[in-house]
DRENTORKOL-3810 file (N, C-alpha, C; in nm, 4 decimals):
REM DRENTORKOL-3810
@n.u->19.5728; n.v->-2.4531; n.w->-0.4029; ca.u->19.4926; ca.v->-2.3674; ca.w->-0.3185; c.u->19.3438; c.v->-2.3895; c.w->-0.3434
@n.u->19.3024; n.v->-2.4231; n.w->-0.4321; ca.u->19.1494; ca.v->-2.4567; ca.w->-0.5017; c.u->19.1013; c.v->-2.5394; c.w->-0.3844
@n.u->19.1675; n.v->-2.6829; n.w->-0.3980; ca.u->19.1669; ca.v->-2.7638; ca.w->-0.3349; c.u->19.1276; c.v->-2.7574; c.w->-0.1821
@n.u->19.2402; n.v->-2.6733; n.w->-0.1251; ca.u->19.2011; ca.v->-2.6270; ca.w->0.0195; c.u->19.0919; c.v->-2.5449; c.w->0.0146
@n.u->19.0331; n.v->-2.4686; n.w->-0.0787; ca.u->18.9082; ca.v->-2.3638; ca.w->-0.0828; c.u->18.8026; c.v->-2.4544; c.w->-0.0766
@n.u->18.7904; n.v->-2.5934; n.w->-0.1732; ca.u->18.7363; ca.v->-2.6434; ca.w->-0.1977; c.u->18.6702; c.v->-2.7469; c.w->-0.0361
@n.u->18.7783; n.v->-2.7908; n.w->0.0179; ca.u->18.7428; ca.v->-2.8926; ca.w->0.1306; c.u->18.6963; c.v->-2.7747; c.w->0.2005
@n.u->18.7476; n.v->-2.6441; n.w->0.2471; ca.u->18.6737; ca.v->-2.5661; ca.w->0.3539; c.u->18.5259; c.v->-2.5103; c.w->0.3483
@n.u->18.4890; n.v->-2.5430; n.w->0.2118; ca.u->18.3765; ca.v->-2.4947; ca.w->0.1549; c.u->18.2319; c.v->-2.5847; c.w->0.1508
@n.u->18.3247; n.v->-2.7717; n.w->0.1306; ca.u->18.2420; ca.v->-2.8654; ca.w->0.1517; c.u->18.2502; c.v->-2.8712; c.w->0.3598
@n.u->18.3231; n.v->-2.8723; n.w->0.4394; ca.u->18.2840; ca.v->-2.8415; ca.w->0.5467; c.u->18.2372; c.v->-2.7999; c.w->0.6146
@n.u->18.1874; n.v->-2.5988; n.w->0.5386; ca.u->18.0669; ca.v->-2.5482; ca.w->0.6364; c.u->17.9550; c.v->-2.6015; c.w->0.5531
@n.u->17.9452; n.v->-2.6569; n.w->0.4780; ca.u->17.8274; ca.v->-2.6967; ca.w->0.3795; c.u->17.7815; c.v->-2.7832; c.w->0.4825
@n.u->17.8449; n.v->-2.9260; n.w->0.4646; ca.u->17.8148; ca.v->-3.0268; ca.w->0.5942; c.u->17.7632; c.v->-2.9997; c.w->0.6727
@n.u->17.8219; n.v->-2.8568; n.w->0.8009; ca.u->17.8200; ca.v->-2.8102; ca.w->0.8523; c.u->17.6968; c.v->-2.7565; c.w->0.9229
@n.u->17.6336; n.v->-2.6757; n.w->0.7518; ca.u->17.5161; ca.v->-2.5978; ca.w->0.7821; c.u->17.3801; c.v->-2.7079; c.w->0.7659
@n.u->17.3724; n.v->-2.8125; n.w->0.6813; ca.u->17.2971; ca.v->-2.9046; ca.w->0.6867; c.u->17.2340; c.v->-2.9715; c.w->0.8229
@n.u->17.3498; n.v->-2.9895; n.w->0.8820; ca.u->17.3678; ca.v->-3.1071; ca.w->1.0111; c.u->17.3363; c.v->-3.2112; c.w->0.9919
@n.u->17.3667; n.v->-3.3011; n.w->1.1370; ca.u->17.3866; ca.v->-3.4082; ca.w->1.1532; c.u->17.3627; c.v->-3.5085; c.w->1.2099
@n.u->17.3033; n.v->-3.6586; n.w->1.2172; ca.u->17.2884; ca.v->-3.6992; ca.w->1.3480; c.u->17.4256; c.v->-3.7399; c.w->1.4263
@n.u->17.5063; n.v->-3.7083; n.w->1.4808; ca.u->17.6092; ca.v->-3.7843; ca.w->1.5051; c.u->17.6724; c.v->-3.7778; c.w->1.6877
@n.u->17.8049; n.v->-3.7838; n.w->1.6960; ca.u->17.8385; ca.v->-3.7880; ca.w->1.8054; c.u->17.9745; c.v->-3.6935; c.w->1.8681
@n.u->17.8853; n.v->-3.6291; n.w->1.9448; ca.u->17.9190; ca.v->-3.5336; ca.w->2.0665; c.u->17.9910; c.v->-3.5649; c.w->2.1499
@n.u->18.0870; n.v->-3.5369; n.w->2.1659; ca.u->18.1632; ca.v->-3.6049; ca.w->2.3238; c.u->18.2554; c.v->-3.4935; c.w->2.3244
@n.u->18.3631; n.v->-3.5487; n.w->2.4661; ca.u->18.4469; ca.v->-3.4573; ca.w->2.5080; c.u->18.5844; c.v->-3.4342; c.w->2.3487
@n.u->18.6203; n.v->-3.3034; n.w->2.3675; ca.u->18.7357; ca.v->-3.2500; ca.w->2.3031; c.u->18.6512; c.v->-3.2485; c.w->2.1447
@n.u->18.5167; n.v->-3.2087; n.w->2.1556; ca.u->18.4606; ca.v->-3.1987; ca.w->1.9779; c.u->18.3854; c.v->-3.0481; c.w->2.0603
@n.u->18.3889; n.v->-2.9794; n.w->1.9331; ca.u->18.2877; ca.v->-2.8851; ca.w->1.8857; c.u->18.1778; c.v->-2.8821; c.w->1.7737
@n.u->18.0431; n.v->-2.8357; n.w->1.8276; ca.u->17.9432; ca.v->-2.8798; ca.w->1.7586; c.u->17.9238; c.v->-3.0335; c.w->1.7334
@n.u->17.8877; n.v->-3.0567; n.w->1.6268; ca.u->17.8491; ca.v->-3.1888; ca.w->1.5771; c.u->17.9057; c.v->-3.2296; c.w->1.4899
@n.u->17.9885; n.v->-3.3142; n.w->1.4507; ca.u->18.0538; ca.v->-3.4055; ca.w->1.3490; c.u->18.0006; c.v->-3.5364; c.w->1.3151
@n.u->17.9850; n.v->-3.5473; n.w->1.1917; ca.u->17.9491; ca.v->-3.7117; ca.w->1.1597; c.u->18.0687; c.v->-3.7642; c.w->1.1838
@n.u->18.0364; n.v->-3.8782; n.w->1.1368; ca.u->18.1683; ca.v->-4.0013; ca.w->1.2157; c.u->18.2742; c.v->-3.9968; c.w->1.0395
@n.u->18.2179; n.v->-3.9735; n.w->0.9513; ca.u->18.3059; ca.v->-3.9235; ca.w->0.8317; c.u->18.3710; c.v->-3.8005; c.w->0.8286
@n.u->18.3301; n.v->-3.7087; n.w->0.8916; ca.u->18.4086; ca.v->-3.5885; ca.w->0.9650; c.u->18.5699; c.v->-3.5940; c.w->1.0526
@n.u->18.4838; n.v->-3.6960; n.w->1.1865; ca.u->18.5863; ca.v->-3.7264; ca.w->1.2872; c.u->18.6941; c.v->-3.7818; c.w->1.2038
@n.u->18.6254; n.v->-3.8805; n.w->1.1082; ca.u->18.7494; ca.v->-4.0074; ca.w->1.0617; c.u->18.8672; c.v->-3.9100; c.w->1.0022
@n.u->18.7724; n.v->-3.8028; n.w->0.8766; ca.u->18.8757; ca.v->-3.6991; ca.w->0.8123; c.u->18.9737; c.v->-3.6209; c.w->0.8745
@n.u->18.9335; n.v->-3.5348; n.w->1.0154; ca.u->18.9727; ca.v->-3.5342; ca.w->1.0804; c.u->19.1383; c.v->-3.5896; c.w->1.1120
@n.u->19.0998; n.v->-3.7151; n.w->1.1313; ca.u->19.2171; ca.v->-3.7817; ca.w->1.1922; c.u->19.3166; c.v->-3.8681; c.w->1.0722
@n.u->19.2303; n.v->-3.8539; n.w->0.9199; ca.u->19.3110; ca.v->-3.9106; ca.w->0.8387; c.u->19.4576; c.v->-3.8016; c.w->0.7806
@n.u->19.5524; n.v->-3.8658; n.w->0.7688; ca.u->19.6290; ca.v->-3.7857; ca.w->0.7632; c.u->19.7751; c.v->-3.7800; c.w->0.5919
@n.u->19.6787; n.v->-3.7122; n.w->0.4821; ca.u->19.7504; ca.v->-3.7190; ca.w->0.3608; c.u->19.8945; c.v->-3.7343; c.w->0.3641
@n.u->19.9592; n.v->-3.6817; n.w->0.4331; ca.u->20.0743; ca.v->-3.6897; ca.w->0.4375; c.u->20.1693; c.v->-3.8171; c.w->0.4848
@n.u->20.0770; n.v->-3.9090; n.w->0.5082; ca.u->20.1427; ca.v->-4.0667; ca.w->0.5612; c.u->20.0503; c.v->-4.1831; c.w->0.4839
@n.u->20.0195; n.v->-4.1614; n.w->0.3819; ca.u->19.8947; ca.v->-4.2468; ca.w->0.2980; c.u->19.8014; c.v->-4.2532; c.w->0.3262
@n.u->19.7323; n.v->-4.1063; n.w->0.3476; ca.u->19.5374; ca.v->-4.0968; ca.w->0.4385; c.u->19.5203; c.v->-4.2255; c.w->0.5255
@n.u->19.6408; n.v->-4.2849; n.w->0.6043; ca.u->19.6070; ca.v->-4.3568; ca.w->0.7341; c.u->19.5388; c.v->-4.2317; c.w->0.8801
@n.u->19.4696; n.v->-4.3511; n.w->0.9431; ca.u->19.4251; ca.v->-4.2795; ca.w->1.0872; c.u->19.5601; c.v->-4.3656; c.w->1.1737
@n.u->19.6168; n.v->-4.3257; n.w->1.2642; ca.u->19.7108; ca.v->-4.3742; ca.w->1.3332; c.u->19.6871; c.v->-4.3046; c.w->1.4964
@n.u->19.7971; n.v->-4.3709; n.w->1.5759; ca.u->19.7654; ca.v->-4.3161; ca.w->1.7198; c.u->19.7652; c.v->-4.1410; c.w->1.7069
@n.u->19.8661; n.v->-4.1007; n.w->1.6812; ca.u->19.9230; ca.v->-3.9579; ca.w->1.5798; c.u->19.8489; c.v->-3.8802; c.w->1.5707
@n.u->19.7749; n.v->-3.9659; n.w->1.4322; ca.u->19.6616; ca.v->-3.8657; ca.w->1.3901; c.u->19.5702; c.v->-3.8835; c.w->1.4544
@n.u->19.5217; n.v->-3.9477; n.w->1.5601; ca.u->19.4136; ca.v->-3.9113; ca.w->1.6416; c.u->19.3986; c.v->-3.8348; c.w->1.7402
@n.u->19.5526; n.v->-3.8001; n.w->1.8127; ca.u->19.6248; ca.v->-3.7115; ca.w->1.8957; c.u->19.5887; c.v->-3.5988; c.w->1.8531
@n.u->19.6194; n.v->-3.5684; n.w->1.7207; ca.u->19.6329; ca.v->-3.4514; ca.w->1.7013; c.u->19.4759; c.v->-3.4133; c.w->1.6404
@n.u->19.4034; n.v->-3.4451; n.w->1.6203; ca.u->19.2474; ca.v->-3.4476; ca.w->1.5950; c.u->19.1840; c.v->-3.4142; c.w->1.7448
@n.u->19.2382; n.v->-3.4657; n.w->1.8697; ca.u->19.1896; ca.v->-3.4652; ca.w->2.0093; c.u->19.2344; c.v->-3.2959; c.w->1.9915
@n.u->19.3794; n.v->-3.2422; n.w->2.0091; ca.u->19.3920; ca.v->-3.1658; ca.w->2.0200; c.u->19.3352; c.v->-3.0336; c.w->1.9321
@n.u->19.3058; n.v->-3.0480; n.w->1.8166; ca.u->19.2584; ca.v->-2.9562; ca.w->1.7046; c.u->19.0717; c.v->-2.9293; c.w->1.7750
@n.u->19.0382; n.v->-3.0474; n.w->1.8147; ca.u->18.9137; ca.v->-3.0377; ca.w->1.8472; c.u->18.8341; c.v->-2.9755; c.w->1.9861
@n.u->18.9900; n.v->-2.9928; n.w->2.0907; ca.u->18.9790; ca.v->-2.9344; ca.w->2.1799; c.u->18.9958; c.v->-2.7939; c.w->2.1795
@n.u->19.1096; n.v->-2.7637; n.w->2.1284; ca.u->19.0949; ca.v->-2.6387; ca.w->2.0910; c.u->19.0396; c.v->-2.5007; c.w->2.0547
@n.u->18.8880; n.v->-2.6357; n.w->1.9374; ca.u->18.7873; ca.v->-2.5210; ca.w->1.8699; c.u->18.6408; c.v->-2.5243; c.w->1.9661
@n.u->18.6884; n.v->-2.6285; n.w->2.0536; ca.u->18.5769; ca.v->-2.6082; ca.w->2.1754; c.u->18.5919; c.v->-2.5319; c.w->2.2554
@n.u->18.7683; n.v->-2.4600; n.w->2.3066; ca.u->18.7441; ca.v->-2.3514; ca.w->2.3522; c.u->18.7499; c.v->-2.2185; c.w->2.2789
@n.u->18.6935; n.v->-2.2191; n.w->2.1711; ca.u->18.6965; ca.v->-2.1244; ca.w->2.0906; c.u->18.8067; c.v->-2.0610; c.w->2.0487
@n.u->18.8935; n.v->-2.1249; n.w->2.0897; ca.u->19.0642; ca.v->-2.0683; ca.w->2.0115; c.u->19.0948; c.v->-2.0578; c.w->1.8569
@n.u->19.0060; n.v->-2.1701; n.w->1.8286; ca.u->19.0082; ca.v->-2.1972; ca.w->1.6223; c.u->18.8672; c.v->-2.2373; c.w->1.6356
@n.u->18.8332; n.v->-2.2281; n.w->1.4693; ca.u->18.6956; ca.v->-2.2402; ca.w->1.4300; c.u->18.7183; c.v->-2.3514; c.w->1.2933
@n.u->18.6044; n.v->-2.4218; n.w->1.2957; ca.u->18.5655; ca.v->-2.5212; ca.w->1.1384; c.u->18.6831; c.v->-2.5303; c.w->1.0768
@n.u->18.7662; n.v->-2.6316; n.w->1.1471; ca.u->18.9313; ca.v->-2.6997; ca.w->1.1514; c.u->18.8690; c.v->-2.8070; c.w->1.0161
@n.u->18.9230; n.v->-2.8235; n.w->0.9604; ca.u->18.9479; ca.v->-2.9014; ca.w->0.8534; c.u->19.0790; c.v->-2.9853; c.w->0.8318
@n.u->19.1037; n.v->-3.1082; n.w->0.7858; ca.u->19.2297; ca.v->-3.1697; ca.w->0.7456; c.u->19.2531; c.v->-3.0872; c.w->0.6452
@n.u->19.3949; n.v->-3.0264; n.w->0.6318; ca.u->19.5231; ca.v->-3.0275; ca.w->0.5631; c.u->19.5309; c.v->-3.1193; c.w->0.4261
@n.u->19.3845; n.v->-3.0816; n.w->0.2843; ca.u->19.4223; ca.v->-3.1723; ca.w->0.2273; c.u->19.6018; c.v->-3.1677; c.w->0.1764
@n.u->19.6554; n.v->-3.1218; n.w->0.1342; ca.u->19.8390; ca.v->-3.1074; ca.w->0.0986; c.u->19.9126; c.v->-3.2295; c.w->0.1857
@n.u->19.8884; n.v->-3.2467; n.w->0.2910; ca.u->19.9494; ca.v->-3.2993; ca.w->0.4220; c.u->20.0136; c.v->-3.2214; c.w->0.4664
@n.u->20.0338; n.v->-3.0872; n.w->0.4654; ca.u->20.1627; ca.v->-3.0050; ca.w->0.4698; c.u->20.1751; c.v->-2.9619; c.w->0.6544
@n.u->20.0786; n.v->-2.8893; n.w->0.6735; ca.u->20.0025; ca.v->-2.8599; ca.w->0.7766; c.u->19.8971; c.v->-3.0227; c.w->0.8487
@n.u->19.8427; n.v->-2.9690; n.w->0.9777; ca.u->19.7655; ca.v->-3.0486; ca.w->0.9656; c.u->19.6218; c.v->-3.0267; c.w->0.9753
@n.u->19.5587; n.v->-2.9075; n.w->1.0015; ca.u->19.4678; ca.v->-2.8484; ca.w->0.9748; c.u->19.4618; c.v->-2.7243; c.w->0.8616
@n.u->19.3622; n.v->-2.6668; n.w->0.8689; ca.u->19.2771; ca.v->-2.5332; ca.w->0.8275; c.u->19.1594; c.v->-2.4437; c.w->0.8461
@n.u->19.2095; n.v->-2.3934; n.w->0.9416; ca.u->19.0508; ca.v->-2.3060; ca.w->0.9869; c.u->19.0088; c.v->-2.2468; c.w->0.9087
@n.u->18.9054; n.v->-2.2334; n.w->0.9498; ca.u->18.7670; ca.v->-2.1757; ca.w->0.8420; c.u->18.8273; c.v->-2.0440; c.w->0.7849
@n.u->18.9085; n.v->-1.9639; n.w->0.8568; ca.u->19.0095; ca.v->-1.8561; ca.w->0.7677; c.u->19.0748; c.v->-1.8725; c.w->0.6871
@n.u->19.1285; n.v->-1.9882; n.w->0.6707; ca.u->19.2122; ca.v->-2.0535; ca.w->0.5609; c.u->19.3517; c.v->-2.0425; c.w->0.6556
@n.u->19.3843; n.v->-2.0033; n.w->0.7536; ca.u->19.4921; ca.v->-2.0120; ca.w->0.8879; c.u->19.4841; c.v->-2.1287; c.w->0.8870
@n.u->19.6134; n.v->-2.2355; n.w->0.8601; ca.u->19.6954; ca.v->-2.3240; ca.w->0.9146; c.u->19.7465; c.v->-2.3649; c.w->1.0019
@n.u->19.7305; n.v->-2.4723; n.w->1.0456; ca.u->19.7776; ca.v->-2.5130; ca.w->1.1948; c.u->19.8563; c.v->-2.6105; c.w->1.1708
@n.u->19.9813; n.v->-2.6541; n.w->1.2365; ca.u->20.0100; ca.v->-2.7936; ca.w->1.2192; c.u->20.0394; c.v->-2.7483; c.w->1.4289
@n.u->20.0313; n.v->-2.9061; n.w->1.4308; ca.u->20.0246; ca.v->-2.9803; ca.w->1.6040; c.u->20.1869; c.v->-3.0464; c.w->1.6212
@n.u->20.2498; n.v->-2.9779; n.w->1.7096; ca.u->20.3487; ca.v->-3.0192; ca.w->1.8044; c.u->20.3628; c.v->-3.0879; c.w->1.9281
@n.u->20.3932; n.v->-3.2607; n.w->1.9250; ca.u->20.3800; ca.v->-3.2698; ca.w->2.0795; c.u->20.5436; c.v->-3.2842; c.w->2.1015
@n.u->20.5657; n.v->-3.2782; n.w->2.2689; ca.u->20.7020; ca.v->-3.2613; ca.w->2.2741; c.u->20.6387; c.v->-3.3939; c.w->2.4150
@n.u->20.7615; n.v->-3.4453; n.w->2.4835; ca.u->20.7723; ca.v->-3.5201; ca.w->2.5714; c.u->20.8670; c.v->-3.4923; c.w->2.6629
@n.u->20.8266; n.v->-3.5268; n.w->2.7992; ca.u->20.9227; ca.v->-3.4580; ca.w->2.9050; c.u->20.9820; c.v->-3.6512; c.w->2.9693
@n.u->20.8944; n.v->-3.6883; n.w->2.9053; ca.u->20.9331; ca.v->-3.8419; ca.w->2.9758; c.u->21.0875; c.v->-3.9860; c.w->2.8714
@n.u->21.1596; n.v->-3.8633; n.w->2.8395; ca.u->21.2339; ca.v->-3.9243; ca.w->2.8102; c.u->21.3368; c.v->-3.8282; c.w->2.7988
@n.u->21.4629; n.v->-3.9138; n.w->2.7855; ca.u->21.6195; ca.v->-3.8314; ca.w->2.8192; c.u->21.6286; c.v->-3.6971; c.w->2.7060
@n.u->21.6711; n.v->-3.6320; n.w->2.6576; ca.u->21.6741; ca.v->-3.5505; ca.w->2.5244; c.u->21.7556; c.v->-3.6138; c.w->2.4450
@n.u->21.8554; n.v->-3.7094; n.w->2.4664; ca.u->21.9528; ca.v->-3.7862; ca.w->2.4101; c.u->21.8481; c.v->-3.8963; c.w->2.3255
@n.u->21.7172; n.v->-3.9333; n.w->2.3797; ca.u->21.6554; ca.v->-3.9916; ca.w->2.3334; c.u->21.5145; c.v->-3.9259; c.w->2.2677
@n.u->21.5078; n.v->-3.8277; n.w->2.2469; ca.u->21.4053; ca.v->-3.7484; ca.w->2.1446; c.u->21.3005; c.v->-3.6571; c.w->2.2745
@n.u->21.3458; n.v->-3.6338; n.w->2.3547; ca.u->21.2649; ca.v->-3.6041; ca.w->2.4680; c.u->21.2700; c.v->-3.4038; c.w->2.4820
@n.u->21.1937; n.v->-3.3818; n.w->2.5158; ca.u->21.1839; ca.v->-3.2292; ca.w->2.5686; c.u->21.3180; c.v->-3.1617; c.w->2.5905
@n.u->21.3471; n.v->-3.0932; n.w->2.5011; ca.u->21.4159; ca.v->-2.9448; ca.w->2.5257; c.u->21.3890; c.v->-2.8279; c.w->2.4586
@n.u->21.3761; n.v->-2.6780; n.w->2.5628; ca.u->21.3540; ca.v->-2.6050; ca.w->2.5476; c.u->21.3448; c.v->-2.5549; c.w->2.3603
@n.u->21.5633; n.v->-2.5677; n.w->2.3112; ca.u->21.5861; ca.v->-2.5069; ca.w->2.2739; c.u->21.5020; c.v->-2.5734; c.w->2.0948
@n.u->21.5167; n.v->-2.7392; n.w->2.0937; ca.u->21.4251; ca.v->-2.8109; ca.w->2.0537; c.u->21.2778; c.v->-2.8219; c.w->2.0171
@n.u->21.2286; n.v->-2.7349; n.w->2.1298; ca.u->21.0835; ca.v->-2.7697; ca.w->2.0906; c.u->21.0808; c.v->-2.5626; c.w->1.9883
@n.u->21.1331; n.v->-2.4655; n.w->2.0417; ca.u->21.1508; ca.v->-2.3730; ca.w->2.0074; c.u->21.1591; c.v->-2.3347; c.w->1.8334
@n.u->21.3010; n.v->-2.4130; n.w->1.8445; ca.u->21.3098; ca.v->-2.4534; ca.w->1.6678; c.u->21.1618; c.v->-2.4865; c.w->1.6105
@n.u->21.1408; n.v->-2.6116; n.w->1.6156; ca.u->21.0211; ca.v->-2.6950; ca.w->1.5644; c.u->20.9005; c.v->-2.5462; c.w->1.5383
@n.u->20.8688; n.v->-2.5011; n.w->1.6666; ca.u->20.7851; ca.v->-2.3940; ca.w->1.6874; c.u->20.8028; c.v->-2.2988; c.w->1.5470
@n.u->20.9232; n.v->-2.2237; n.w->1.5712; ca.u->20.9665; ca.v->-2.1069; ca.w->1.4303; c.u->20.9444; c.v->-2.1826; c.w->1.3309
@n.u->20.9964; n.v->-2.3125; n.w->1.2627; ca.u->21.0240; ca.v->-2.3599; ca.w->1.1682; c.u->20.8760; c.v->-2.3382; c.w->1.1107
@n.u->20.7660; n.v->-2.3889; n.w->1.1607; ca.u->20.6413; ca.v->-2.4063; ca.w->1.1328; c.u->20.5731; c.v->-2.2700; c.w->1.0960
@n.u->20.6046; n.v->-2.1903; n.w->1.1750; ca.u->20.5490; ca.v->-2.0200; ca.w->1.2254; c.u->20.6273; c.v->-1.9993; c.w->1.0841
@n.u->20.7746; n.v->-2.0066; n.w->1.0080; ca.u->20.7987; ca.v->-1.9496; ca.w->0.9396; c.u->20.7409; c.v->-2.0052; c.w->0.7890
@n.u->20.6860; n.v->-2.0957; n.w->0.8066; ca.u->20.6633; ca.v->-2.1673; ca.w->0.6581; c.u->20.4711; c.v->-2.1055; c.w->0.6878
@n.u->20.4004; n.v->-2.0296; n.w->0.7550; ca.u->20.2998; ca.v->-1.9546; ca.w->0.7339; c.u->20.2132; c.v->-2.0489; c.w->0.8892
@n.u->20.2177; n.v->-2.1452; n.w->0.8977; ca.u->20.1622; ca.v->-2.2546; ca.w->0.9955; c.u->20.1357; c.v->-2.1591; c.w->1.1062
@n.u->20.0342; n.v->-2.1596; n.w->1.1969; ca.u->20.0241; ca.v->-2.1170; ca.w->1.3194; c.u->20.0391; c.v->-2.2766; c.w->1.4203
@n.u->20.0625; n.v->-2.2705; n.w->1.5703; ca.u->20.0982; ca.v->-2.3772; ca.w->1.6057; c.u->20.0467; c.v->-2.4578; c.w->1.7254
@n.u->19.9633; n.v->-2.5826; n.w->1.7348; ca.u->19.8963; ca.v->-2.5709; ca.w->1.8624; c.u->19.9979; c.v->-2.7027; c.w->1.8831
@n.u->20.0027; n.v->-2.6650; n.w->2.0500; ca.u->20.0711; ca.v->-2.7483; ca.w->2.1330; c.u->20.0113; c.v->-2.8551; c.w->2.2212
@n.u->20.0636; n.v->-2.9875; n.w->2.1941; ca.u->19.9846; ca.v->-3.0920; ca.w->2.2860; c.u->20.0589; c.v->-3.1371; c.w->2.3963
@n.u->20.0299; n.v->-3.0740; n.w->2.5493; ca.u->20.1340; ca.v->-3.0620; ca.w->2.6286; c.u->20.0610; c.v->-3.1564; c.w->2.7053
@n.u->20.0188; n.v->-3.3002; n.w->2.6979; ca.u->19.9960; ca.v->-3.3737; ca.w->2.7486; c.u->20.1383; c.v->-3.4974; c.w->2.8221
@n.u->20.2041; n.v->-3.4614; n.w->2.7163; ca.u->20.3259; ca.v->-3.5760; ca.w->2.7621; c.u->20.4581; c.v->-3.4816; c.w->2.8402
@n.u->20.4184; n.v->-3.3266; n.w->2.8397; ca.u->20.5062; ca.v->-3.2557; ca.w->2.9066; c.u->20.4926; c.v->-3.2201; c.w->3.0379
@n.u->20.5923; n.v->-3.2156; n.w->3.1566; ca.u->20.6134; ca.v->-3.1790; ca.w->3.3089; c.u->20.5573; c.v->-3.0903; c.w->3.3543
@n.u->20.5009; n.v->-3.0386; n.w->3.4010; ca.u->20.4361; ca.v->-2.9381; ca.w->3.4294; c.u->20.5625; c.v->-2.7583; c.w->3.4649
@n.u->20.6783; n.v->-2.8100; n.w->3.5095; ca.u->20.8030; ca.v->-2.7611; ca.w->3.4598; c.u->20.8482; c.v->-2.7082; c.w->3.3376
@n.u->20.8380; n.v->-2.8096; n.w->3.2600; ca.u->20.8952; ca.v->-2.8375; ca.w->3.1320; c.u->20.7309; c.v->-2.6996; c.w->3.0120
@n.u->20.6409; n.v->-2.7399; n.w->3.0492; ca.u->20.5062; ca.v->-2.6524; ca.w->3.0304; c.u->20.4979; c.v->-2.5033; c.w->3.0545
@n.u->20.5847; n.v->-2.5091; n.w->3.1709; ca.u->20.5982; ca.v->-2.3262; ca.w->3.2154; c.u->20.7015; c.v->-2.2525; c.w->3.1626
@n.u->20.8006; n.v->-2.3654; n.w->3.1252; ca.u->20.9256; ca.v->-2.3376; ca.w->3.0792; c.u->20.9009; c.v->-2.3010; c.w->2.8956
@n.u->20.8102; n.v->-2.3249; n.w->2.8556; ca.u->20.7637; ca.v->-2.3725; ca.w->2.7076; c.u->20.7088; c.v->-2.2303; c.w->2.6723
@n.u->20.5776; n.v->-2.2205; n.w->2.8026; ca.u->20.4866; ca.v->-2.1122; ca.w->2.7456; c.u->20.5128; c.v->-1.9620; c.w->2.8013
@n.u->20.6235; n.v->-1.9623; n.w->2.9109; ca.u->20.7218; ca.v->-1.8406; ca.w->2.8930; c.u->20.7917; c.v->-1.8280; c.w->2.7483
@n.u->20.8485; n.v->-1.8939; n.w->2.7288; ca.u->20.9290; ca.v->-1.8404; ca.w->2.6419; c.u->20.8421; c.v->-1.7968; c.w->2.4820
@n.u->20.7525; n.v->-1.8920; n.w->2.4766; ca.u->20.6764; ca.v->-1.8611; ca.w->2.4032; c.u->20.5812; c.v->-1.7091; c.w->2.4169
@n.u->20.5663; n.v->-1.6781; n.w->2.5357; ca.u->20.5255; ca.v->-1.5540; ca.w->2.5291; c.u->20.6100; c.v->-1.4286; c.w->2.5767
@n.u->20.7315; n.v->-1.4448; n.w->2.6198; ca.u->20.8475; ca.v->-1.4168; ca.w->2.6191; c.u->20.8816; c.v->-1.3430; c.w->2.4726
@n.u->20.8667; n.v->-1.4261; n.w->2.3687; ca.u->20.8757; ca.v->-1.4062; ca.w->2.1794; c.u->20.7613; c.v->-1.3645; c.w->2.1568
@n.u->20.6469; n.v->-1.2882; n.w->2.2168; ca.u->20.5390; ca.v->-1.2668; ca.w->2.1391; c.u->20.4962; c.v->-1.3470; c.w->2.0424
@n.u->20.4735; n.v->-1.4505; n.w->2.0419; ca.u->20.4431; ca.v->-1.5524; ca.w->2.0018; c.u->20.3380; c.v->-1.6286; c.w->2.0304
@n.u->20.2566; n.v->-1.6110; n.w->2.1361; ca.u->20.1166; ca.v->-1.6240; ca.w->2.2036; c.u->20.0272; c.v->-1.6128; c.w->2.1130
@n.u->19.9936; n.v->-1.5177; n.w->1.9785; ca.u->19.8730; ca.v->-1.5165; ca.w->1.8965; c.u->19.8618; c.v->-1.6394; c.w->1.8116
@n.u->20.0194; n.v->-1.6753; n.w->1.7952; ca.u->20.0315; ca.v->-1.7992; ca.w->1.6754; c.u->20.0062; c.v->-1.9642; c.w->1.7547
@n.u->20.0730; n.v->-1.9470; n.w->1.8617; ca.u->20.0914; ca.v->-2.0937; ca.w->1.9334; c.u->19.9473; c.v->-2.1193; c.w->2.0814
@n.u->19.9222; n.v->-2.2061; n.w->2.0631; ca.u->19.7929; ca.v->-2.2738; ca.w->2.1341; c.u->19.8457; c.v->-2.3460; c.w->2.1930
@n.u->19.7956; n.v->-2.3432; n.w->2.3288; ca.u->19.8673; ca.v->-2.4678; ca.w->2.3900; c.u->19.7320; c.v->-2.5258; c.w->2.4273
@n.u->19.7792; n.v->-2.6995; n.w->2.4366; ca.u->19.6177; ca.v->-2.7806; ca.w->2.4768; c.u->19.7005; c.v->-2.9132; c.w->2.5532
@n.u->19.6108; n.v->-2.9483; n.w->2.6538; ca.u->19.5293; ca.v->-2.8932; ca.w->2.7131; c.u->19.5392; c.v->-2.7729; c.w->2.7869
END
């Protein structure tokens, strides 16, 4: 726990200093490019950046641009994949509507599980519903708010 106190602590530090760096779509505020990289490095697979972890860096970042989460940090543990500035945990779920379910693809009852599993180990949960149907999306975030479950789960875009 130090550890995680510790990275959230060197982040608003960074933070409050500033930066020259780069602004673009799906960032909040200003990040140096050692930020973004952290960001997207991901402890839990040998601090590689991968397609993955950049996915889920798009989504964490989009997120705190619409003010849904604040000063997201990597997950040093790997456990999670963020940490907001509350010390609230996030890990990122994408699901896919473009393949059979026989082949790892979108189902309800599937993406649901994944959802609790996370929610129950303390994780709050943002969703990257980029590869999901727009069907498959309505079908997701009913049920999700269906379970009162709306404070914990984010959906992005």
């Amino acid at each position: 726990m130090d550890k995680v106190k510790q990275t959230i602590r060197d982040a608003k530090a960074k933070r409050e200093k500033g930066s020259n760096s780069t602004k673009g779509a799906g960032q909040s505020g200003t990040r140096t490019q050692a930020e973004l990289d952290n960001l997207a490095t991901d402890p839990a697979i040998g601090n590689k950046i991968t397609p993955k972890t950049i996915a889920e860096r798009e989504v964490g970042m989009g997120l705190e641009a619409r003010g849904e989460v604040s000063g997201l940090v990597r997950d040093p543990s790997g456990k999670a994949e963020f940490i907001e500035s509350s010390g609230q945990k996030w890990d990122v779920k994408a699901y896919n509507s473009n393949f059979a379910p026989k082949k790892g693809g979108y189902t309800l009852n599937k993406s649901m599980e994944s959802i609790k599993k996370s929610l129950s180990e303390g994780e709050n949960v943002m969703v990257d519903t980029r590869n999901l149907s727009p069907s498959h999306l309505i079908e997701l975030k009913t049920e999700v708010s269906k379970q009162s479950l709306g404070d914990r789960v984010k959906f992005w875009p």
